[in-house]
N, CA, C and O atoms as a GROMACS GRO file, in nm:
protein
  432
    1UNK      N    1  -9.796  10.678   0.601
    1UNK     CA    2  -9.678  10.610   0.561
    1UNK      C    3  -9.710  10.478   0.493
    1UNK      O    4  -9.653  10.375   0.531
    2UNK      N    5  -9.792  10.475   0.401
    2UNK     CA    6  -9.848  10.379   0.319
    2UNK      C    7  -9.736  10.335   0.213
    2UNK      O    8  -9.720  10.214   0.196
    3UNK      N    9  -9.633  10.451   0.119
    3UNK     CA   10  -9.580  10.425   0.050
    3UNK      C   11  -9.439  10.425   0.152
    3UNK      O   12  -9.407  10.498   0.246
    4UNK      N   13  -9.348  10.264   0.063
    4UNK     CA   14  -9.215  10.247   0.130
    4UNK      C   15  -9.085  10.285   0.090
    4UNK      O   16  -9.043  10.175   0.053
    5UNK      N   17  -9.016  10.343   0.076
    5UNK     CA   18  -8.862  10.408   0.023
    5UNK      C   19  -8.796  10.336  -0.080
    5UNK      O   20  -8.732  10.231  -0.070
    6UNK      N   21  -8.817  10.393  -0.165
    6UNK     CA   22  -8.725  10.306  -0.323
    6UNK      C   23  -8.570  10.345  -0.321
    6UNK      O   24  -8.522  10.458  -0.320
    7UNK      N   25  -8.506  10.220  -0.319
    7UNK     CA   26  -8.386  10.237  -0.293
    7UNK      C   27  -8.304  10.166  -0.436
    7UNK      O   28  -8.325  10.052  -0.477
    8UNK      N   29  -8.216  10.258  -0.493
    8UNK     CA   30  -8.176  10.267  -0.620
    8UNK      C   31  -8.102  10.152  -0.635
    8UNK      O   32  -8.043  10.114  -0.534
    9UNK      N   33  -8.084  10.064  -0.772
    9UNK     CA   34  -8.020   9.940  -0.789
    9UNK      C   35  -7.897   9.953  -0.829
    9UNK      O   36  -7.893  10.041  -0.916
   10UNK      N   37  -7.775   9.899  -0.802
   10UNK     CA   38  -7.610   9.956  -0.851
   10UNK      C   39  -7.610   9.897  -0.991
   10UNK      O   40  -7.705   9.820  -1.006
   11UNK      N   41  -7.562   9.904  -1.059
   11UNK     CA   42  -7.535   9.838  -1.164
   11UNK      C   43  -7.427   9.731  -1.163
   11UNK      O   44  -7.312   9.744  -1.120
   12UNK      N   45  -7.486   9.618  -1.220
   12UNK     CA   46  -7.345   9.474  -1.203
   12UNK      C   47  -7.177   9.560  -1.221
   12UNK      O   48  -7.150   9.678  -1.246
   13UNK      N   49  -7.096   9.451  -1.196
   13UNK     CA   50  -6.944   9.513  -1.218
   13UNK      C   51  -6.937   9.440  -1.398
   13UNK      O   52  -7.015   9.362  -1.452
   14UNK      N   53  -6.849   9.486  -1.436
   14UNK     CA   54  -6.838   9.453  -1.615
   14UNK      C   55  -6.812   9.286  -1.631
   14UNK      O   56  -6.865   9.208  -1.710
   15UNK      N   57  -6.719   9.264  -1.534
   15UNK     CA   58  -6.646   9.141  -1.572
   15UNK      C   59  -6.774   9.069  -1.542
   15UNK      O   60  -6.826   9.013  -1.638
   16UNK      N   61  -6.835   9.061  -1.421
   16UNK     CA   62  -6.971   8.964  -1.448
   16UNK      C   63  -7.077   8.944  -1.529
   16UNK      O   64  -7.144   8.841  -1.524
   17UNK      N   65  -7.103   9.062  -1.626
   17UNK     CA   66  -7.161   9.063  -1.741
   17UNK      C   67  -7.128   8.965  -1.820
   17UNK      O   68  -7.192   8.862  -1.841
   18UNK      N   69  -7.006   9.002  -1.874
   18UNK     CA   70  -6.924   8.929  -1.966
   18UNK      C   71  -6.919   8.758  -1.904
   18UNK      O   72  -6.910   8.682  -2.000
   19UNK      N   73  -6.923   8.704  -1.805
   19UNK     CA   74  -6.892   8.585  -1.764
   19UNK      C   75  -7.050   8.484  -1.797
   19UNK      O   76  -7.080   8.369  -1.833
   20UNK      N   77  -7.127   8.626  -1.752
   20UNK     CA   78  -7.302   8.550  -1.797
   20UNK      C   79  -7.371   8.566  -1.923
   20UNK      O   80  -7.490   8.545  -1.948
   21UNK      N   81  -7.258   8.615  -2.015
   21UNK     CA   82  -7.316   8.580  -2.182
   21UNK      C   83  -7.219   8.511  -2.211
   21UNK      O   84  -7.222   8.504  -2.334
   22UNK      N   85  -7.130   8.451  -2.173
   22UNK     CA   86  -7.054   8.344  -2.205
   22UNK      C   87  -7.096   8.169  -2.133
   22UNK      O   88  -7.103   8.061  -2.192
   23UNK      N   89  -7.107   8.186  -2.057
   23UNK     CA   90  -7.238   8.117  -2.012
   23UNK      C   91  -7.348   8.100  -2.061
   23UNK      O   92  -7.390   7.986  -2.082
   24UNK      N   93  -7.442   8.250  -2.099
   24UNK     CA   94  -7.556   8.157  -2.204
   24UNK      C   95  -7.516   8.127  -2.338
   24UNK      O   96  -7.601   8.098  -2.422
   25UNK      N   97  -7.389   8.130  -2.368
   25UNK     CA   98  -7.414   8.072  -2.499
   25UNK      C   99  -7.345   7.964  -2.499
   25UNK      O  100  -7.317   7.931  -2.614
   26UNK      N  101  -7.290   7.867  -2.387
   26UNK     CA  102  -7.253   7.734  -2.397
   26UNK      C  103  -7.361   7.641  -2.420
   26UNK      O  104  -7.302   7.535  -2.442
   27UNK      N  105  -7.441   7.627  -2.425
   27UNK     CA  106  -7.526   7.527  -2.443
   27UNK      C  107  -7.561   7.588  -2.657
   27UNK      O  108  -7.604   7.526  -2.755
   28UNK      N  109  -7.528   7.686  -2.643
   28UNK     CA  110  -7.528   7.673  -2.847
   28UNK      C  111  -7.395   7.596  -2.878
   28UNK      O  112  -7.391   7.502  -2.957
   29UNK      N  113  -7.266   7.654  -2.795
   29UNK     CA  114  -7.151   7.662  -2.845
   29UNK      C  115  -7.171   7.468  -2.807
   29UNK      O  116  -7.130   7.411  -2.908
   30UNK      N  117  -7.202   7.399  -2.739
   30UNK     CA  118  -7.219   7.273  -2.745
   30UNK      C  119  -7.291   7.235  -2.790
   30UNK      O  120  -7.271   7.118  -2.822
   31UNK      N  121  -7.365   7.267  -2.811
   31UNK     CA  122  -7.471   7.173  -2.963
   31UNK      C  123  -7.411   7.202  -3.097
   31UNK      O  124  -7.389   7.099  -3.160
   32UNK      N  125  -7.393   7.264  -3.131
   32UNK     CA  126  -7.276   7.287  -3.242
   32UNK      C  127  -7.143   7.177  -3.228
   32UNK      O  128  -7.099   7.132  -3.334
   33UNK      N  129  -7.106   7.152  -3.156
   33UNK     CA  130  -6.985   7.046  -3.161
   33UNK      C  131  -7.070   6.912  -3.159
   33UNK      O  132  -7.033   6.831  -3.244
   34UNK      N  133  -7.186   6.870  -3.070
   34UNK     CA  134  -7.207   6.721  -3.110
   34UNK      C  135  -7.264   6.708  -3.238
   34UNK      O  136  -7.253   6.597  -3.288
   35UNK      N  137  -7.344   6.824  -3.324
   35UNK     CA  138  -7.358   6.874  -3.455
   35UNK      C  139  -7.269   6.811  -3.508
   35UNK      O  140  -7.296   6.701  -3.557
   36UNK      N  141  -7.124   6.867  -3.513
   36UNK     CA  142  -7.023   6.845  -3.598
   36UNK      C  143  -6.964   6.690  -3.574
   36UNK      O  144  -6.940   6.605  -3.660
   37UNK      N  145  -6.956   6.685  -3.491
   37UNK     CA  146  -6.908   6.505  -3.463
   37UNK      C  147  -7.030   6.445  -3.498
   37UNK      O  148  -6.987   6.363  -3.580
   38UNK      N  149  -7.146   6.427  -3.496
   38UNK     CA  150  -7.228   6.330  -3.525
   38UNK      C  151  -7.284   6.337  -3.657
   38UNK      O  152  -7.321   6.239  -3.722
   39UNK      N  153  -7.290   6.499  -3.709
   39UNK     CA  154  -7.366   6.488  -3.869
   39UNK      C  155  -7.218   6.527  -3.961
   39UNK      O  156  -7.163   6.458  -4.047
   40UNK      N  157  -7.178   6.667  -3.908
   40UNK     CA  158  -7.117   6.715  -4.045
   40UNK      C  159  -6.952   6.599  -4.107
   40UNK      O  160  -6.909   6.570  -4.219
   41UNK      N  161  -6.895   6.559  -3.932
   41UNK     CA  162  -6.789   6.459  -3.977
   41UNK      C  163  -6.798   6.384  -4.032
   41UNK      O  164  -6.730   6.366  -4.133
   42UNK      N  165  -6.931   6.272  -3.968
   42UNK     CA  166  -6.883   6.155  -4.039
   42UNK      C  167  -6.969   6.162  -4.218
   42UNK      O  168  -6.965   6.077  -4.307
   43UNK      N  169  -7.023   6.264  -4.218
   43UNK     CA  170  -7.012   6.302  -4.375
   43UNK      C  171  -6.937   6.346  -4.454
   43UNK      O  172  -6.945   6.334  -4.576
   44UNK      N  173  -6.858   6.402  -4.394
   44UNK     CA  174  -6.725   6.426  -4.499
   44UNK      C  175  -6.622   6.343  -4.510
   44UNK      O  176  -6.533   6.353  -4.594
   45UNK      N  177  -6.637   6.206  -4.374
   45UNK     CA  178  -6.557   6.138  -4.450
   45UNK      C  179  -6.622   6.019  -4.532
   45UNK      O  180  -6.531   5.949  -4.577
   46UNK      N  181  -6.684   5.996  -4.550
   46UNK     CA  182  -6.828   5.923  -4.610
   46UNK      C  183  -6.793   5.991  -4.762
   46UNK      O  184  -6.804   5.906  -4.849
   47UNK      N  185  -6.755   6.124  -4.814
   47UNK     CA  186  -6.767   6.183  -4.898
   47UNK      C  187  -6.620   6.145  -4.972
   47UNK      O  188  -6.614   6.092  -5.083
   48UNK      N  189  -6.499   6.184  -4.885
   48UNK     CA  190  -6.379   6.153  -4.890
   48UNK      C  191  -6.380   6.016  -4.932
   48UNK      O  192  -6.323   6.021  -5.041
   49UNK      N  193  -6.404   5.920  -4.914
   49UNK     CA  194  -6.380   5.762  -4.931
   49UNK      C  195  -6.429   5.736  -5.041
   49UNK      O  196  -6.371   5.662  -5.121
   50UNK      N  197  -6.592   5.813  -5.074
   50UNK     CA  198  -6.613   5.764  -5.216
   50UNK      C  199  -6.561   5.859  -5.341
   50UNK      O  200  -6.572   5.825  -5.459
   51UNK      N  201  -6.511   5.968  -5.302
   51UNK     CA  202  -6.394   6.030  -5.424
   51UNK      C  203  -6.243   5.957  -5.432
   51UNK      O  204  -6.180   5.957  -5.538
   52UNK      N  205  -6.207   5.915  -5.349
   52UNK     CA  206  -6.102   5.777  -5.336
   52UNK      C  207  -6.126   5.663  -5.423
   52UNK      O  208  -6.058   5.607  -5.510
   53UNK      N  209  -6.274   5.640  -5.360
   53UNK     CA  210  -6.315   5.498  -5.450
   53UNK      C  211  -6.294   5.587  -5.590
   53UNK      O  212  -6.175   5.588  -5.620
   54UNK      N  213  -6.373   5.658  -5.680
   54UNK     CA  214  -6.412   5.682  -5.766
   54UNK      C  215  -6.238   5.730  -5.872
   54UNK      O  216  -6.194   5.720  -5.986
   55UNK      N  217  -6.200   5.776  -5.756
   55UNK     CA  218  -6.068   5.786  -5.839
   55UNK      C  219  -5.970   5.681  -5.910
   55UNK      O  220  -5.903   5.690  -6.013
   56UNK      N  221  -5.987   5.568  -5.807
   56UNK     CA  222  -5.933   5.450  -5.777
   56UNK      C  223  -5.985   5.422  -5.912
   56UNK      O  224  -5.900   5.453  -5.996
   57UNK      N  225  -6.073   5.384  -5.954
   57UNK     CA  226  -6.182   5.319  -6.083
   57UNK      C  227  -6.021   5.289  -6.185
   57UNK      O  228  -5.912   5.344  -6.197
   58UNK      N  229  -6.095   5.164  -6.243
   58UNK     CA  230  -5.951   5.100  -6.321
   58UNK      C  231  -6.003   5.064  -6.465
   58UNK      O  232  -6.094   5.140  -6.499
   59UNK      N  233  -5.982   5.002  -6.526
   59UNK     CA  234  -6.072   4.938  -6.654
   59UNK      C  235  -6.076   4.794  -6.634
   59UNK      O  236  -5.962   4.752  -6.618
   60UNK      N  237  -6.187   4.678  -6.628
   60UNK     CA  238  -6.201   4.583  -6.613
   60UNK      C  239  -6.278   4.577  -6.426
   60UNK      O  240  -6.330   4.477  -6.375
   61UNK      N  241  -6.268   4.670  -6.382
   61UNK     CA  242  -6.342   4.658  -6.230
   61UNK      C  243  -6.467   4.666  -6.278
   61UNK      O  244  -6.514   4.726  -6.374
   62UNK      N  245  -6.534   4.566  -6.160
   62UNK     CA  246  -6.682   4.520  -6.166
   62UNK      C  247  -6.747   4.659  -6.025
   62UNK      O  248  -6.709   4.692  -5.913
   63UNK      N  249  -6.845   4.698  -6.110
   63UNK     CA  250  -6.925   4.775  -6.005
   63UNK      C  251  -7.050   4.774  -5.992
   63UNK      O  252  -7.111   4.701  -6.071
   64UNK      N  253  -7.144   4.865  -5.874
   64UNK     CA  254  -7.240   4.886  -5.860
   64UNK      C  255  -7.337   5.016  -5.891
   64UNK      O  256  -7.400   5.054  -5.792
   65UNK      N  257  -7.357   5.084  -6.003
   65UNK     CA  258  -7.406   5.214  -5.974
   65UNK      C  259  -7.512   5.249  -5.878
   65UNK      O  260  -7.560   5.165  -5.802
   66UNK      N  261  -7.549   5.375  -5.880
   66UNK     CA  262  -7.676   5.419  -5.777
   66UNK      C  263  -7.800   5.348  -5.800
   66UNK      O  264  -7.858   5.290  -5.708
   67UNK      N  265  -7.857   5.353  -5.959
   67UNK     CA  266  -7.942   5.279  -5.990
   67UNK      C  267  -7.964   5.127  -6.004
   67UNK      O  268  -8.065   5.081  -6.059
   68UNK      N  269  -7.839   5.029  -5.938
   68UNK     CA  270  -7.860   4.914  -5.934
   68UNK      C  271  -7.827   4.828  -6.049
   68UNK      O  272  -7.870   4.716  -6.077
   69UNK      N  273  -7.731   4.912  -6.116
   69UNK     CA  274  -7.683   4.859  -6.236
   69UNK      C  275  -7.526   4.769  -6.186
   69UNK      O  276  -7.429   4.819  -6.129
   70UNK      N  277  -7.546   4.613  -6.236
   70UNK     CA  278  -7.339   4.590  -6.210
   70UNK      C  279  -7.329   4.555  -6.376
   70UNK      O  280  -7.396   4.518  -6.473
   71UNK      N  281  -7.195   4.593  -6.337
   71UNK     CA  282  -7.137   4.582  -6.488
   71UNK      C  283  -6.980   4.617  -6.469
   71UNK      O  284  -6.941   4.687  -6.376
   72UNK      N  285  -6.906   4.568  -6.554
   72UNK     CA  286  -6.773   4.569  -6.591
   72UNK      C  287  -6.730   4.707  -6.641
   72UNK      O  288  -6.792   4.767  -6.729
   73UNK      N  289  -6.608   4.761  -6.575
   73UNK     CA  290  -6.603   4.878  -6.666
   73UNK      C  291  -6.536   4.882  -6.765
   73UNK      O  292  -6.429   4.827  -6.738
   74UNK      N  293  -6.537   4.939  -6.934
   74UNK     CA  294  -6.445   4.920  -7.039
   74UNK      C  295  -6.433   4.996  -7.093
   74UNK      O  296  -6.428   4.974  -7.214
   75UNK      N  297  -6.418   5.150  -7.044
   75UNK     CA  298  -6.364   5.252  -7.095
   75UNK      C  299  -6.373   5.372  -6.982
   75UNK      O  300  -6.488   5.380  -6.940
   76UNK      N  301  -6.307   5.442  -6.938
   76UNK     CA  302  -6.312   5.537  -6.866
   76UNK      C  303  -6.274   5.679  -6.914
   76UNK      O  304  -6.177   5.697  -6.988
   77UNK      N  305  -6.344   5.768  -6.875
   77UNK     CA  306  -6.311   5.914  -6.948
   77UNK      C  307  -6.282   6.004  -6.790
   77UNK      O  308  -6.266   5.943  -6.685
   78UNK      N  309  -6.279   6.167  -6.802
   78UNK     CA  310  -6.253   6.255  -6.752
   78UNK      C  311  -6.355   6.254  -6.588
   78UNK      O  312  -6.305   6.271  -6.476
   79UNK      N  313  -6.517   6.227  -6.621
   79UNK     CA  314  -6.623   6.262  -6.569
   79UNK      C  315  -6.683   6.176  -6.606
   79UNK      O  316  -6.794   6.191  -6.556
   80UNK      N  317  -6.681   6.010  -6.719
   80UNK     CA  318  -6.724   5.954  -6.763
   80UNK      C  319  -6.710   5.847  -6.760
   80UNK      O  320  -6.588   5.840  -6.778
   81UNK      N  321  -6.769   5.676  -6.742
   81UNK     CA  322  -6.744   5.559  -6.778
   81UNK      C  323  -6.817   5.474  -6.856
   81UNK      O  324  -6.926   5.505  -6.904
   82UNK      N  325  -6.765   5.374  -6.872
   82UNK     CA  326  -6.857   5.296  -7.008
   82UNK      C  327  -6.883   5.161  -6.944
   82UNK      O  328  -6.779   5.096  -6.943
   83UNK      N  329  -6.992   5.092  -6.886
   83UNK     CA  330  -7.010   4.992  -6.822
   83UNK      C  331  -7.048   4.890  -6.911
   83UNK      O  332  -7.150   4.901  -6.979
   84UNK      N  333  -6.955   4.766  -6.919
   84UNK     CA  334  -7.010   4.662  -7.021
   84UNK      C  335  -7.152   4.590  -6.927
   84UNK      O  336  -7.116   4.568  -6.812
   85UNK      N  337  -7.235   4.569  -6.941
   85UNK     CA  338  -7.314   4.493  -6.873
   85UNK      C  339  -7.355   4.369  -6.912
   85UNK      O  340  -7.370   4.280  -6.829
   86UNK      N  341  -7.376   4.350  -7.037
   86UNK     CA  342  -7.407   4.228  -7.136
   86UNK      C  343  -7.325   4.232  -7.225
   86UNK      O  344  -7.246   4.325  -7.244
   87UNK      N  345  -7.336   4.118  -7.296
   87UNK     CA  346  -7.256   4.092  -7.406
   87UNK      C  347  -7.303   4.203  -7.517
   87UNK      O  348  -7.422   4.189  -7.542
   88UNK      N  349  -7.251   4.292  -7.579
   88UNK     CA  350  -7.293   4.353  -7.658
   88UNK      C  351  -7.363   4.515  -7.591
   88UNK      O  352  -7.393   4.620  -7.647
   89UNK      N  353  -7.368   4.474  -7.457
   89UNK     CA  354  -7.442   4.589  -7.430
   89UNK      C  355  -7.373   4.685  -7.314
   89UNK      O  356  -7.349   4.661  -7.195
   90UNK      N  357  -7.353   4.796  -7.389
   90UNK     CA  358  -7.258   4.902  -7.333
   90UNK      C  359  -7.355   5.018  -7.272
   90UNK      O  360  -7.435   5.076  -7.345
   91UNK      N  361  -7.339   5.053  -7.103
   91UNK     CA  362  -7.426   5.198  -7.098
   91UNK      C  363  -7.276   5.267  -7.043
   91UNK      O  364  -7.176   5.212  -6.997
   92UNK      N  365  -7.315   5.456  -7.075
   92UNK     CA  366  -7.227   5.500  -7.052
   92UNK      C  367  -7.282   5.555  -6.937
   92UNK      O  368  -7.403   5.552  -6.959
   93UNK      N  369  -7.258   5.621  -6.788
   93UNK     CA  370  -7.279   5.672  -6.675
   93UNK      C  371  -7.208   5.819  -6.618
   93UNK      O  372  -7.278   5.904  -6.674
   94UNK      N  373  -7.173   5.844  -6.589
   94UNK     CA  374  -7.111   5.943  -6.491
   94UNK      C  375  -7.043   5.865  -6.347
   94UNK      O  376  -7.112   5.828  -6.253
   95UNK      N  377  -6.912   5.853  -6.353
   95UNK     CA  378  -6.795   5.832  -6.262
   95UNK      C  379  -6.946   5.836  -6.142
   95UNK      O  380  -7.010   5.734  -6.115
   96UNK      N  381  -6.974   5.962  -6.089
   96UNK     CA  382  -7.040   5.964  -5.955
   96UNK      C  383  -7.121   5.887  -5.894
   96UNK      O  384  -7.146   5.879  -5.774
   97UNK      N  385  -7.180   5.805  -6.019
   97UNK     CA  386  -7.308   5.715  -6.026
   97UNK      C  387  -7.243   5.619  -5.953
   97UNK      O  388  -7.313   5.600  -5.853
   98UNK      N  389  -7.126   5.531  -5.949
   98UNK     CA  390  -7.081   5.382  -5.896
   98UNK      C  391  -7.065   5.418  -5.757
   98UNK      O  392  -6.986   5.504  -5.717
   99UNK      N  393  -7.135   5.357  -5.691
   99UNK     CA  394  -7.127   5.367  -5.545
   99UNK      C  395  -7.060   5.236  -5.457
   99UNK      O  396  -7.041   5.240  -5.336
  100UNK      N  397  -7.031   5.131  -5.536
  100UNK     CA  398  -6.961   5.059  -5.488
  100UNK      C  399  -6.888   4.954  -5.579
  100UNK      O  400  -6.945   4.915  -5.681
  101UNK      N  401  -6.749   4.900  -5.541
  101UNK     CA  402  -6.650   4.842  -5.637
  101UNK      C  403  -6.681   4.692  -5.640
  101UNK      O  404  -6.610   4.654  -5.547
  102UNK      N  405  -6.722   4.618  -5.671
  102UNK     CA  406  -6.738   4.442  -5.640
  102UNK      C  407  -6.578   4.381  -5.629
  102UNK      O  408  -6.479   4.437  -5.676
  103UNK      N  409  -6.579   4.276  -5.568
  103UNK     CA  410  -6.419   4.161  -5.620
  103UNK      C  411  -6.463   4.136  -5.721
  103UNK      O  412  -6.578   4.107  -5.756
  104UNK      N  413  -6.336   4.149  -5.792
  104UNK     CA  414  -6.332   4.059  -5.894
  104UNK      C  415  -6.364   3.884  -5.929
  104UNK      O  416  -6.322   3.780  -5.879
  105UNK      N  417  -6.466   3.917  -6.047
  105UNK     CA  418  -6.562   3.755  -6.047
  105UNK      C  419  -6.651   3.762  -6.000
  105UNK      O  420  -6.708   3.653  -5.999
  106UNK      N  421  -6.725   3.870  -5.935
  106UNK     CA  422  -6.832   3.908  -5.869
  106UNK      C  423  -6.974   3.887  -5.983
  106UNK      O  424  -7.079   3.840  -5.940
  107UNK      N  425  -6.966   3.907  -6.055
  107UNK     CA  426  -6.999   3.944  -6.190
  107UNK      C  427  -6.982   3.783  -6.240
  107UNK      O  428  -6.887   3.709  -6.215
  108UNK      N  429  -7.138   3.741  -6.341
  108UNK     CA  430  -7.054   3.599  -6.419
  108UNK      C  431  -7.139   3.615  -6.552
  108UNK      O  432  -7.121   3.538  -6.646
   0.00000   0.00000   0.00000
């Protein structure tokens, strides 16, 4: 009597199945939400504010583009602006480029 009696395993009931894959997947289903509150939100509104700004754009506002350019604006198009920067000296940009609006007089 060396070998001992194998006694057969029942199978779980359904509903407890279902309760312990809902369970392992809370710890995805919560990393996914501090995901979304910490990266994907506050980038879209980060995104939102500067299509506001950019819409906002007037003729005579002083700005900043990406590349560190300020200049006055004196013509605005569709997708397009015309930044006076010097006397005489006009560059044209892409609306997307100004990343920030100065006060007025900012600029002398």
């Amino acid at each position: 009597m060396l070998i001992s009696s194998a006694f057969a395993q029942t199978t779980p009931a359904a509903g407890g199945d279902m309760q312990s894959s809902l369970l392992g997947m809370m710890p995805l289903i919560l990393m996914f939400v501090v995901l979304y509150f910490v990266m994907i939100r506050p980038q879209m509104k980060k995104a939102k504010d500067h299509k506001a700004m950019i819409d906002s754009l007037a003729k005579g506002d002083e700005v900043v583009t990406s590349g560190g350019i300020l200049g006055k604006v004196s013509q605005l198009g569709d997708g397009y602006l015309t930044l006076d920067v010097a006397k005489g000296v006009e560059v044209q940009l892409q609306r997307t480029a100004v990343v920030q609006v100065l006060p007025r007089g900012s600029i002398k």
